[in-house]
C-alpha positions as CSV (number, residue, x, y, z in Angstrom):
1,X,10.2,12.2,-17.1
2,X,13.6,13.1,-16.2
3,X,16.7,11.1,-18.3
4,X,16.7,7.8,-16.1
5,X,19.0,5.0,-16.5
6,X,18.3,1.3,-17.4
7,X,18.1,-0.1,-14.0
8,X,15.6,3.1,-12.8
9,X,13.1,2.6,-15.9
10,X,12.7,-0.7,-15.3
11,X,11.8,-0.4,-11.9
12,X,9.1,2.3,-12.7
13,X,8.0,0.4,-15.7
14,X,7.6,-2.8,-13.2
15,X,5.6,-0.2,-10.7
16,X,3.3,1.0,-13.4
17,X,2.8,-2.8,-14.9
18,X,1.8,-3.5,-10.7
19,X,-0.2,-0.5,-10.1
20,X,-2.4,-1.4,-13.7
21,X,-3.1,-5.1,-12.7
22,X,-4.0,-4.4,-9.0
23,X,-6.3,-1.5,-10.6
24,X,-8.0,-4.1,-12.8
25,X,-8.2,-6.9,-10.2
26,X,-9.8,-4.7,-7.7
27,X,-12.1,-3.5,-10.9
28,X,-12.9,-6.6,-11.9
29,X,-13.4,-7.8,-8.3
30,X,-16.1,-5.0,-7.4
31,X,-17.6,-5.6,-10.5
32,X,-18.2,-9.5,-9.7
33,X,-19.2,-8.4,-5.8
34,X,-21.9,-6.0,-7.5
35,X,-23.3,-8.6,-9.8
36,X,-23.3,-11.0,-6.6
37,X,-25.4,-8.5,-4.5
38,X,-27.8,-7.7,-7.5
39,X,-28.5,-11.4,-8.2
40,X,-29.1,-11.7,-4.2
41,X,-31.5,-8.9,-4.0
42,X,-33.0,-10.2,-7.2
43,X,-33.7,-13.5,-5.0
44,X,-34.8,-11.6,-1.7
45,X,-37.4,-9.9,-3.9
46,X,-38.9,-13.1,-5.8
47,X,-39.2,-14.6,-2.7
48,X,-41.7,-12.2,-1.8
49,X,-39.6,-11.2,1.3
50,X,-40.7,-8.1,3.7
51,X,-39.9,-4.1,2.6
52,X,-37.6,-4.6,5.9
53,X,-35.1,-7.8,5.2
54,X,-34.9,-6.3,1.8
55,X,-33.6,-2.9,3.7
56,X,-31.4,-4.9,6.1
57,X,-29.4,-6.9,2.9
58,X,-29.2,-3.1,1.9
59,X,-27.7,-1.5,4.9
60,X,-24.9,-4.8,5.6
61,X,-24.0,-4.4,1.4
62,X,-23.0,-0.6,2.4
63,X,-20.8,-1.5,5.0
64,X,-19.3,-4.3,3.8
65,X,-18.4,-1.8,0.8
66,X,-16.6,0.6,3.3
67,X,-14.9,-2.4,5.5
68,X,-14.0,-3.2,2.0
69,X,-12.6,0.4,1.1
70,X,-11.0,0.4,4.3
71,X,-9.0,-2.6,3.9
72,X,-8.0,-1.9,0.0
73,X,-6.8,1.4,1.6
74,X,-4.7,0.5,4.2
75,X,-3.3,-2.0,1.2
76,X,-2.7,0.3,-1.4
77,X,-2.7,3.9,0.1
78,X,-1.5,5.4,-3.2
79,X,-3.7,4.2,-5.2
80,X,-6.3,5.8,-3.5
81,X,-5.0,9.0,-3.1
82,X,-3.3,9.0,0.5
83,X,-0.1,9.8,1.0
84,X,1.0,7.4,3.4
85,X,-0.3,3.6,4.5
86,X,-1.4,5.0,8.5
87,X,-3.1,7.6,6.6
88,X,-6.5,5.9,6.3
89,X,-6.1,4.9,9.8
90,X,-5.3,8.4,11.3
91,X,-7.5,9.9,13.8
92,X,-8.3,13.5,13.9
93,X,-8.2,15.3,16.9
């Protein structure tokens, strides 16, 4: 890193201090959704539920996952490794 003055180090140390506690609310917010959908499929299955509600609970947990990823994408491009916030959004043609 480049000599920066007061005012810039700050800043970057205040971007870097954002960028960590998004990281570990996100984490820590996947991590409670996981444990949430494990308990639930624990349930489905002591219930004795049929092969096929058991693969429907799979199928909506893996898109609400990408709606999921979509929307923390659009939030925090950088984070994720876009360049830009439309990036996620962008349409190839």
């Amino acid at each position: 890193m480049a000599k920066l003055l007061h005012a810039q180090r700050r800043e970057y140390k205040a971007t870097q201090r954002r960028l960590q506690t998004s990281r570990a609310r996100l984490q820590r917010e996947q991590a409670r959704a996981q444990r949430h959908l494990q308990a639930l499929e624990r349930a489905l299955n002591e219930l004795g539920r049929p092969e096929t509600l058991v693969i429907e609970v799979e199928w909506r947990r893996k898109a609400v996952g990408k709606l999921l990823g979509n929307i923390f994408g659009v939030m925090c491009p950088t984070v994720f490794g876009c360049r830009t916030a439309d990036e996620p959004t962008r349409v190839r043609r």
